[in-house]
C-alpha positions as CSV (number, residue, x, y, z in Angstrom):
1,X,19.5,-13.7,17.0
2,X,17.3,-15.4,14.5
3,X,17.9,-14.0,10.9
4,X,14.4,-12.7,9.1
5,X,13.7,-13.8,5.4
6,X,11.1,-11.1,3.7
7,X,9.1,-12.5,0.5
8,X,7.5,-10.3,-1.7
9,X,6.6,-10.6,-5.5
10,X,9.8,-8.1,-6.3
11,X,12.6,-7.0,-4.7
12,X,13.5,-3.2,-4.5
13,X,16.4,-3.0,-2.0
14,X,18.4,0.6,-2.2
15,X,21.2,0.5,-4.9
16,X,23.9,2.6,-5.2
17,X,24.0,2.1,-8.9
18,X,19.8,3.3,-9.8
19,X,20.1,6.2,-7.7
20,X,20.7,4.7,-4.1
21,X,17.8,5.7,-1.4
22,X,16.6,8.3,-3.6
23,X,15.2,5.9,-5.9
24,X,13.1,3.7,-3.9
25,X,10.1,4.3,-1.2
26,X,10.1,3.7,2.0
27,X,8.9,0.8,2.7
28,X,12.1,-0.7,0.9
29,X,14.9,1.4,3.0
30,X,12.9,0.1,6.1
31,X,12.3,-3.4,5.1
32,X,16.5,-3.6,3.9
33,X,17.7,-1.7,7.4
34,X,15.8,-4.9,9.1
35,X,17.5,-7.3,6.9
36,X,20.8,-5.1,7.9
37,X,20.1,-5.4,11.3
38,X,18.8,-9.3,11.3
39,X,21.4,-10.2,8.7
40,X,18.5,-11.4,6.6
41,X,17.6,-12.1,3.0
42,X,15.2,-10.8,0.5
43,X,13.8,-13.2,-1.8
44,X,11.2,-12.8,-4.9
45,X,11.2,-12.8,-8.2
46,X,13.7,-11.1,-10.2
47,X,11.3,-9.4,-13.0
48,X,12.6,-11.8,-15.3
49,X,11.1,-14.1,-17.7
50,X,13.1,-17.3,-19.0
51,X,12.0,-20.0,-21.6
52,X,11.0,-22.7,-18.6
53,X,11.7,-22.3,-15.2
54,X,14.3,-23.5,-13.8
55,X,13.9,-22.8,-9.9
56,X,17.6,-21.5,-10.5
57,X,18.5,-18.7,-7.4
58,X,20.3,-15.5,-8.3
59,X,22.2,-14.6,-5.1
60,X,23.8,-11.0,-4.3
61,X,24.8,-8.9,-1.8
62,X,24.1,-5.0,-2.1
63,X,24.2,-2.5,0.0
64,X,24.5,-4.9,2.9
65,X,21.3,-6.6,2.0
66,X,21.5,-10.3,0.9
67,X,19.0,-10.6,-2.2
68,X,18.1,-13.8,-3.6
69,X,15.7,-14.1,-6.7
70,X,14.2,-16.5,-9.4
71,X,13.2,-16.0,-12.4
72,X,9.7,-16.8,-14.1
73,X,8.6,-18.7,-17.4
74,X,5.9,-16.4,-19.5
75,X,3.1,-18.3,-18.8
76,X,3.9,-18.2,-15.0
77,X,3.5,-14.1,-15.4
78,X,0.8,-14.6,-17.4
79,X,-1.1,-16.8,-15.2
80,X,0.1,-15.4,-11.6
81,X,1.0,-12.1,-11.8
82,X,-0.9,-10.1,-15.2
83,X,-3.8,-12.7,-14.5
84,X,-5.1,-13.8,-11.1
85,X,-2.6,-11.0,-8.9
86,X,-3.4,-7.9,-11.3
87,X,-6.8,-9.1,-13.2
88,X,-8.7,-11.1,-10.2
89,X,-7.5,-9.8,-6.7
90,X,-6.5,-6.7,-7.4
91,X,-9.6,-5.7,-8.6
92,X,-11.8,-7.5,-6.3
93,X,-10.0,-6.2,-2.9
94,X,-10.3,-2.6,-4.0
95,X,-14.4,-3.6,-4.7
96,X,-14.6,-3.6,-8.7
97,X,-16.0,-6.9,-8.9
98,X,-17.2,-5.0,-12.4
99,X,-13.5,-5.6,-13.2
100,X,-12.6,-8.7,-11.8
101,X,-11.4,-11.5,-14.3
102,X,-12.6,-15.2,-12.9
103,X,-10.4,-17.8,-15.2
104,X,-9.4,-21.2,-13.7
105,X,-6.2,-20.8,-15.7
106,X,-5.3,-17.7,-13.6
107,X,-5.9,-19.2,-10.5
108,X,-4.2,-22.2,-11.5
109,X,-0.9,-20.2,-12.1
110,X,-1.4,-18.5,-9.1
111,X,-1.3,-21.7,-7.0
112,X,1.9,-23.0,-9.2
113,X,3.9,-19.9,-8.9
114,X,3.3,-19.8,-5.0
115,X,4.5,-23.6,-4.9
116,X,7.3,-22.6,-6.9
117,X,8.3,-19.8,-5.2
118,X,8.4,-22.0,-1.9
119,X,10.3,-24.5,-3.2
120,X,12.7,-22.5,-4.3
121,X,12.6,-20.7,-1.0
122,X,13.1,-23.7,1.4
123,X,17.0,-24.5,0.9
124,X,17.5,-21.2,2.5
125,X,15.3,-21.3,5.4
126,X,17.2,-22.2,8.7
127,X,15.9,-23.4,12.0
128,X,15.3,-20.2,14.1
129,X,14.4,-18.0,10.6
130,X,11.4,-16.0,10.7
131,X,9.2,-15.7,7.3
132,X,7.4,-12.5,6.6
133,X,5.6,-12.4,3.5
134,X,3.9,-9.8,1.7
135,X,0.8,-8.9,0.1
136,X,-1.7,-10.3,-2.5
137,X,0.3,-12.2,-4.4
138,X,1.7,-14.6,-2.0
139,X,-0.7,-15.5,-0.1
140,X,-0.6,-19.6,0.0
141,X,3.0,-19.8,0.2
142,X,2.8,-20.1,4.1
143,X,0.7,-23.4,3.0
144,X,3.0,-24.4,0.8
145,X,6.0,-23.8,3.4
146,X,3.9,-26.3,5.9
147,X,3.4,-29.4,3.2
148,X,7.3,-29.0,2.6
149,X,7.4,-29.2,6.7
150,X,8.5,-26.2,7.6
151,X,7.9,-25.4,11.6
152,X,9.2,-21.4,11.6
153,X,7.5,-18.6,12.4
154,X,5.2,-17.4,9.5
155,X,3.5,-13.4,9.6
156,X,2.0,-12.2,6.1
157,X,1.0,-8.5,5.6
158,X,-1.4,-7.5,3.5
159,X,-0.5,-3.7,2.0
160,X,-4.1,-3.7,0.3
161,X,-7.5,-3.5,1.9
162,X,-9.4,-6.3,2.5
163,X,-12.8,-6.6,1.3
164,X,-16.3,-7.1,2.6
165,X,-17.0,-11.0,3.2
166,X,-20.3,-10.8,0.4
167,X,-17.4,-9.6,-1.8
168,X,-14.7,-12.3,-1.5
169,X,-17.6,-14.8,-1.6
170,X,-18.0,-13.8,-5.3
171,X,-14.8,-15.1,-5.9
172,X,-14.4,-18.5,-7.2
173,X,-12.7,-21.1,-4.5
174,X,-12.6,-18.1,-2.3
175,X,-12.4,-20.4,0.6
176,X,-9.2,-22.2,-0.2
177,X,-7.9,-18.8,-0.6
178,X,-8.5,-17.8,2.6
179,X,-7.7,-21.2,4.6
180,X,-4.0,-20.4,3.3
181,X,-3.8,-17.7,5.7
182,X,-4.8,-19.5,8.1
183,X,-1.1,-21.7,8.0
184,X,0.6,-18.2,9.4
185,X,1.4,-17.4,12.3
186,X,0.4,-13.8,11.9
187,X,-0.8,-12.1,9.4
188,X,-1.6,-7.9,9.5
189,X,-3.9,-5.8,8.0
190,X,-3.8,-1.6,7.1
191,X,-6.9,-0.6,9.0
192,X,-9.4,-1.7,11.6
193,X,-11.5,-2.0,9.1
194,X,-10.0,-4.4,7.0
195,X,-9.6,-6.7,10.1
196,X,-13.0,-6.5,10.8
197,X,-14.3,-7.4,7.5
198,X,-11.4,-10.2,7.4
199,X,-13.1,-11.9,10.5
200,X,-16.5,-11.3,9.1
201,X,-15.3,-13.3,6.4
202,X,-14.6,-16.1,9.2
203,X,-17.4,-15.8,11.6
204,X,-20.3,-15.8,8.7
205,X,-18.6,-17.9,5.9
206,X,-17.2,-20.8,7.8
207,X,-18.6,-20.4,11.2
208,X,-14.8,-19.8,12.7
209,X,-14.6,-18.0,16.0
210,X,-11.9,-16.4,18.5
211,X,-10.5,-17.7,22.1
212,X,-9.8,-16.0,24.9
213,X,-6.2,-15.5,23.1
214,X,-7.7,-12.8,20.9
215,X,-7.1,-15.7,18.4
216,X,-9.3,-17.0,15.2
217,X,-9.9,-20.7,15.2
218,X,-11.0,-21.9,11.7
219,X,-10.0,-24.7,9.5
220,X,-8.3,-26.4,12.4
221,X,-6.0,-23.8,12.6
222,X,-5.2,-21.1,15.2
223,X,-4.4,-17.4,13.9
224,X,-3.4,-14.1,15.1
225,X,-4.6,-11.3,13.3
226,X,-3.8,-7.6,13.6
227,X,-3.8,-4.2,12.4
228,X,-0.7,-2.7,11.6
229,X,-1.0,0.6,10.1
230,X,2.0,1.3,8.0
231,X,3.8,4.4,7.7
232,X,6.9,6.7,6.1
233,X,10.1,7.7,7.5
234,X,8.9,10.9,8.4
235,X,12.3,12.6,9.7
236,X,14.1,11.4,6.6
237,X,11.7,12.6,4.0
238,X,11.7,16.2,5.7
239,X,15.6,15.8,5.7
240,X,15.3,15.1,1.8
241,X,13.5,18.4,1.2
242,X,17.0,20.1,2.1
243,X,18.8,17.8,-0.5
244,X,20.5,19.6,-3.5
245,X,18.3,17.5,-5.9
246,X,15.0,18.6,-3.8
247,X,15.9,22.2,-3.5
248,X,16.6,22.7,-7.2
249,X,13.2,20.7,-8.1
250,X,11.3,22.9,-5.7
251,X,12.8,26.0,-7.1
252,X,11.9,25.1,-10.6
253,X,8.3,24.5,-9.6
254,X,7.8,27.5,-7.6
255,X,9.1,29.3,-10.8
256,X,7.1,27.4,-13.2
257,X,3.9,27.7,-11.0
258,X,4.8,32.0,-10.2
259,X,1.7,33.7,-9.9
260,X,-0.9,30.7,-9.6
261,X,-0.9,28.2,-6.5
262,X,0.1,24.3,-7.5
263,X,-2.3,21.3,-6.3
264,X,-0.9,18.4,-6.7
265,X,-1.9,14.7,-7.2
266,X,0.9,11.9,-7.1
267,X,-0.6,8.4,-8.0
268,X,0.2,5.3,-10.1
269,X,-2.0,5.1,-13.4
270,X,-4.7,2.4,-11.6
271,X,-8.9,2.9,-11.7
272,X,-8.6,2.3,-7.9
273,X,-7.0,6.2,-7.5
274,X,-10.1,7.9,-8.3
275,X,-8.2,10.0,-11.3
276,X,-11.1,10.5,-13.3
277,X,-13.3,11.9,-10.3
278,X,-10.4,13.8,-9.1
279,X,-9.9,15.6,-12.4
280,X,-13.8,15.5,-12.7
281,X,-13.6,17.5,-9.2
282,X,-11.3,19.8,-10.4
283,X,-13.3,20.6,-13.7
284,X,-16.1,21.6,-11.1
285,X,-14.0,23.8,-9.0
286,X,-12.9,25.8,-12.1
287,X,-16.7,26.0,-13.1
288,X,-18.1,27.4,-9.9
289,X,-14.8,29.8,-9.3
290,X,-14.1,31.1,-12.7
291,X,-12.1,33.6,-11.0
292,X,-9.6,31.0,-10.0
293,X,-8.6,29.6,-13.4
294,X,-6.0,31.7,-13.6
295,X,-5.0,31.2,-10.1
296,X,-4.2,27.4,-9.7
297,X,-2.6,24.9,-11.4
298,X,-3.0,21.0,-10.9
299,X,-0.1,19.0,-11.5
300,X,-1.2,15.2,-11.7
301,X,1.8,12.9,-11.9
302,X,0.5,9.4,-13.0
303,X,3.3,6.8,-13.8
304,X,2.0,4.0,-16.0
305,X,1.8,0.7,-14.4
306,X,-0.3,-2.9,-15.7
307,X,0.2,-1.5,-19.4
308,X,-0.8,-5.0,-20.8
309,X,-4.1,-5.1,-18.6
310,X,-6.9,-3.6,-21.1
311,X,-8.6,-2.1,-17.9
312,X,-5.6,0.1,-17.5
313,X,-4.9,0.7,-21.4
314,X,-8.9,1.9,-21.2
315,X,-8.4,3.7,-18.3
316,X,-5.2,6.0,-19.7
317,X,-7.4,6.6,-23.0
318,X,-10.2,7.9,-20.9
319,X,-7.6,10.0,-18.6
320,X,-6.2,11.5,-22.1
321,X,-9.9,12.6,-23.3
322,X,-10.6,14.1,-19.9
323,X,-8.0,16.1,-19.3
324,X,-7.9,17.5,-23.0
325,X,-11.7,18.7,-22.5
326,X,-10.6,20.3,-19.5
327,X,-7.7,22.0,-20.8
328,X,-9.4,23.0,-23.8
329,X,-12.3,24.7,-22.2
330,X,-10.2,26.1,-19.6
331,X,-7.1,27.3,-21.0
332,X,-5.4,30.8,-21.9
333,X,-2.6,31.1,-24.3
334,X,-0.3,31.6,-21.4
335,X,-1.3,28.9,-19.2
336,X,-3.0,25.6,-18.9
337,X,-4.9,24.6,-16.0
338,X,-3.5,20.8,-15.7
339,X,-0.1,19.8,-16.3
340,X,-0.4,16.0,-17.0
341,X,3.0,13.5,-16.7
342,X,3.1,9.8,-17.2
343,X,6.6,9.1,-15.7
344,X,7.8,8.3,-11.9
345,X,10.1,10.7,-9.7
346,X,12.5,9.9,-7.2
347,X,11.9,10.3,-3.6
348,X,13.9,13.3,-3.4
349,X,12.7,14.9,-6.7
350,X,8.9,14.0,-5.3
351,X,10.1,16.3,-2.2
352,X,10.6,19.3,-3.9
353,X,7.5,19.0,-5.3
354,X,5.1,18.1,-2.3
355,X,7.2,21.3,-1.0
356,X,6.2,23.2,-3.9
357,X,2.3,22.4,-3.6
358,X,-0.2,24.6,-1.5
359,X,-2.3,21.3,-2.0
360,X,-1.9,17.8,-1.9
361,X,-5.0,16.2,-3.4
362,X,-4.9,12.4,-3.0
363,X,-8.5,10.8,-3.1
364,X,-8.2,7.3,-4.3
365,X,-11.9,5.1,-4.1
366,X,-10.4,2.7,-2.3
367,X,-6.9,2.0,-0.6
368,X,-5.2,0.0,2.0
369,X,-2.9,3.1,3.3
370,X,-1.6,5.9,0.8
371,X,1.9,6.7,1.6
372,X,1.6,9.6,-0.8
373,X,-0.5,11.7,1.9
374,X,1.9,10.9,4.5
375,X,4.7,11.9,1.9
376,X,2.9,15.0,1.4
377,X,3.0,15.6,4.9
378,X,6.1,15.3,5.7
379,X,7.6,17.5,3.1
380,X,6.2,20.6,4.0
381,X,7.7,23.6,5.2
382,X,6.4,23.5,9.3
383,X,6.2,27.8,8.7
384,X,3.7,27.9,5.7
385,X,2.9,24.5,5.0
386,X,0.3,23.2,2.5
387,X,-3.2,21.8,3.4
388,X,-3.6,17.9,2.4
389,X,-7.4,16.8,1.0
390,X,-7.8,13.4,1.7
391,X,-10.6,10.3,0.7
392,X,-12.2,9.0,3.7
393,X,-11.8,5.8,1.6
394,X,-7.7,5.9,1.7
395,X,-6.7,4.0,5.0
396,X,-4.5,6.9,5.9
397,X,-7.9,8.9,6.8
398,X,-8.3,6.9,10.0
399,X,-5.1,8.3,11.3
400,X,-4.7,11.8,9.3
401,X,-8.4,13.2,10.8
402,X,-6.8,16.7,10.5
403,X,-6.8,16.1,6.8
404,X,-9.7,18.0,4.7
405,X,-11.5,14.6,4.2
406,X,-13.7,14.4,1.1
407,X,-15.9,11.9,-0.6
408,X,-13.7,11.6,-3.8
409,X,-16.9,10.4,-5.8
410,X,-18.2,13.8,-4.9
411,X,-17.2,16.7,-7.7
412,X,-19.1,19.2,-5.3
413,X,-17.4,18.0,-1.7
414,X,-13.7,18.4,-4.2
415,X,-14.6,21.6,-5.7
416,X,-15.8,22.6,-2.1
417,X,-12.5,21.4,-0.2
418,X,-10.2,22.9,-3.1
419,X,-11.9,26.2,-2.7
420,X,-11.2,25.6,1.6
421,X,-7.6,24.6,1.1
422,X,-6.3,27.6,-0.7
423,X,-8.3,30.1,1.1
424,X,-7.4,28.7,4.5
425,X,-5.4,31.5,6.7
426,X,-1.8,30.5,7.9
427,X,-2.6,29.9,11.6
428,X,-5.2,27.1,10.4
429,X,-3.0,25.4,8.1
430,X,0.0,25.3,10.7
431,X,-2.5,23.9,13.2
432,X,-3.9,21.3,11.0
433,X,0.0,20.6,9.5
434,X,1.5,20.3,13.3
435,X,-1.1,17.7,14.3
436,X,-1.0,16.0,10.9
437,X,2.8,15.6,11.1
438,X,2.6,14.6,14.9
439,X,1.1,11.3,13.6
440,X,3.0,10.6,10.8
441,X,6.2,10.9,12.7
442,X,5.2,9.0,15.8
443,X,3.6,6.0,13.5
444,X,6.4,5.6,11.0
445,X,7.2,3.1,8.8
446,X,10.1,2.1,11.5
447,X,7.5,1.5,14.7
448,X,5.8,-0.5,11.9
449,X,8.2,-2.7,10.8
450,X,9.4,-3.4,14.7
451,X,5.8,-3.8,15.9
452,X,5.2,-6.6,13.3
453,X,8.4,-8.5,13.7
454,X,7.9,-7.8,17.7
455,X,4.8,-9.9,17.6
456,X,5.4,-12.1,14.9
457,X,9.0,-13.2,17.3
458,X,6.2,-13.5,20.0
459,X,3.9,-16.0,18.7
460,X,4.4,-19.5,19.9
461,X,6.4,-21.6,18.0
462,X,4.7,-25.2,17.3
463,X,7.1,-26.8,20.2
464,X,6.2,-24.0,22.7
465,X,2.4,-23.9,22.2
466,X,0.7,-24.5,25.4
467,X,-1.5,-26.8,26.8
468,X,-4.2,-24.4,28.0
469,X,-8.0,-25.6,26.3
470,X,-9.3,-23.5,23.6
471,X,-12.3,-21.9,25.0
472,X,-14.2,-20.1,21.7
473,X,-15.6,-16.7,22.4
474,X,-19.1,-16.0,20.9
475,X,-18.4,-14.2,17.6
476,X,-20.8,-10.6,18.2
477,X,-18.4,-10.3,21.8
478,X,-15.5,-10.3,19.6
479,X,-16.8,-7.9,17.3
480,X,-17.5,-5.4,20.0
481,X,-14.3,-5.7,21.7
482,X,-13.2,-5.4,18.7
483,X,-14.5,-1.9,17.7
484,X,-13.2,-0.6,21.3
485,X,-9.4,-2.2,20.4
486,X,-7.1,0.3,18.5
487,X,-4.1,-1.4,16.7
488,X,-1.7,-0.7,19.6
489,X,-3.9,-3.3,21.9
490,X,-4.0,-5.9,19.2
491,X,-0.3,-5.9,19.0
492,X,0.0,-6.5,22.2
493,X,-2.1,-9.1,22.2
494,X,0.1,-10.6,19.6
């Protein structure tokens, strides 16, 4: 069996010596058990910065996963990943063009650290491999791969949503950008909706269209193009609530939290998490229930991340303001209600505390999934479980309809949920748990992984491509067989 090579801008395989799987997500454990199983590699840069690059590989084996990575020069991080990744796409794909840095030099890293980064790559792809690359920002290293002459199979998988075509059209070269993509094989998206918007892009920018294939033809290229809706390991994470470390976490919140009912909001320190409206939201809840205040307690767990990006620095400072107005106005001697923590948790400490909470409140403006409701989910005790208030911006609201779904630029519609999550009677919350759970078990990050690598090891390779004409499809008949398609049928397809 072929091997599969994963790229991705770090590499977070489970090790014994950080903590093993308690230490890292999901995605990781799944993405490592396919390397297990495929006897792959995982390459990417190390987090590592070096005088000059070198194109020098660090190779390693741990925990059965072969890792390979490379370091980069300061301006390379600068350029690529602080610059065009973090200051340009970043902001741009979750639709804050407000916040979107256009500087050639960025985009010129971007282009040389991609090169680089497939260079260095290419010595360890063999014949049969198969290449799946992820996210934003990696996207031209399939070109790359294909001016070095590399035949293999090529998927990319986008774990961020993909804007509106008028958007990426304010983006500077924003057609070379997407003409990379065209050079995979595959590539998947979150949502529906992010497909959709990723061939508008194609039909109304450069006039591209689909054959009968279900395939885009643009740039002289031929491309499949699906959504894949990523998930967690549902079974494990409700087996980590019964770990030592989750038990003794959960205690300590339940006796922290005695007497008042925890919400909780787990989310990395980024304007794209709608923490200001969610604490905004809350503020109104405790204005129009004063009887409440003493009742609830919001715990809002915001790990800092992008500290050097002046957004984010801005960002934090308002966060700091906001919640101290809160707490100040709202606050007894005995009690305060927000708890504010700037740190990350390990998986099985972030059990205990989903466990803990009689709400999960996750309402980002804009996301490609939101493992953190599905987390949530999962963790619950299936007897008196707690009641999950979700954005109908997140991509997880297309799948998680049982979900309270809010507005999250709404105070009254949070205030208003809040109020309807910790009133709800037992029998609704079961109901709404049992069908939420259904879903996240049966769509798990496992039927994800296989259902990408399925199609992606189904795709023609460049000496098997058949000689049947390309016959385009008119671009509005895609579009409505495309509302009618779920996920399941495009993967087919592919």
């Amino acid at each position: 069996m072929s091997r599969l090579i994963v790229v991705s801008n770090r590499v977070n395989p489970p090790n014994p010596a950080e903590g093993g799987e308690g230490s890292v997500g999901g995605l990781a454990m799944a993405l490592a058990a396919a390397l297990r199983e495929y006897s792959g590699i995982w390459f990417g840069w190390s987090g590592k910065t070096v005088p000059e690059f070198t194109g020098q590989l660090n190779m390693q084996r741990i925990e059965g996963v072969t890792v390979a990575t490379v370091d980069l020069e300061e301006t390379d991080y600068q350029e690529y990943y602080n610059g065009y990744a973090n200051k340009t796409l970043w902001p741009l794909f979750h639709y804050r063009v407000d916040l979107t840095a256009y500087d050639r030099s960025f985009g010129e890293g971007y282009d040389r650290v991609n090169k680089r980064f497939a260079e260095t790559l290419l010595p360890l792809i063999e014949p049969d491999d198969i290449v799946w690359v992820h996210d934003y920002h990696l996207i031209p290293v399939a070109r790359e791969l294909r001016r070095m002459g590399v035949t293999n199979r090529i998927g990319f998988f986008l774990h961020i949503p993909w804007p509106a075509h008028q958007l990426v059209t304010t983006l500077p070269r924003h057609r070379p950008l997407v003409e990379a993509l065209f050079h995979y094989d595959l590539i998947g998206f979150q949502t529906e909706e992010s497909l959709q918007a990723f061939e508008g892009y194609v039909f109304s920018e450069v006039h591209g269209s689909k054959n009968e294939r279900g395939e885009l033809l643009a740039f002289g290229q031929r491309l499949q193009a699906a959504a894949f809706p990523i998930g967690v390991d549902a079974k494990d994470f409700a087996e980590i609530t019964r770990s030592a470390t989750a038990r003794q976490v959960y205690d300590r919140m339940m006796a922290h939290s005695v007497f008042r009912k925890m919400i909780v909001g787990v989310d990395r320190l980024d304007y794209s998490k709608g923490l200001e409206e969610r604490l905004i939201g809350f503020e109104r809840f405790l204005h129009d229930h004063p009887d409440m205040v003493r009742e609830v307690m919001l715990l809002q767990i915001a790990p800092l991340s992008r500290d050097e990006v002046e957004a984010y620095q801005d960002l934090r400072g308002r966060l700091d303001g906001l919640i101290g107005r809160i707490n100040g106005a709202y606050a007894e001697m005995d009690s305060t209600p927000i708890r504010y923590v700037n740190r990350s948790y390990r998986r099985d400490e972030l059990a205990g505390i989903y466990r803990a909470a009689k709400v999960g409140l996750v309402t980002p403006l804009r996301d490609g999934m939101n493992l953190v409701a599905k987390e949530y989910v999962a963790a619950q005790d299936p007897e008196d479980p707690g009641v999950l208030i979700l954005s109908r911006f997140a991509g997880a609201a297309r799948q998680m309809k049982d979900a309270l779904i809010v507005n999250p630029n709404s105070p009254e519609e949070i205030s208003d949920a809040l109020e309807r999550a910790l009133s709800m009677d037992q029998t609704e919350r079961k109901r709404r748990w049992e069908a939420l759970f259904d879903n996240v078990e049966r769509e798990d990050v496992t039927a994800w992984r296989d259902n990408f690598v399925t199609a992606l090891r189904a795709r023609p390779g460049p000496d098997e491509d058949d000689d049947k004409p390309e016959k385009p499809v008119r671009s509005l008949d895609v579009a409505a067989k495309a509302l009618k398609a779920g996920p399941e049928a495009k993967a087919m397809r592919a």
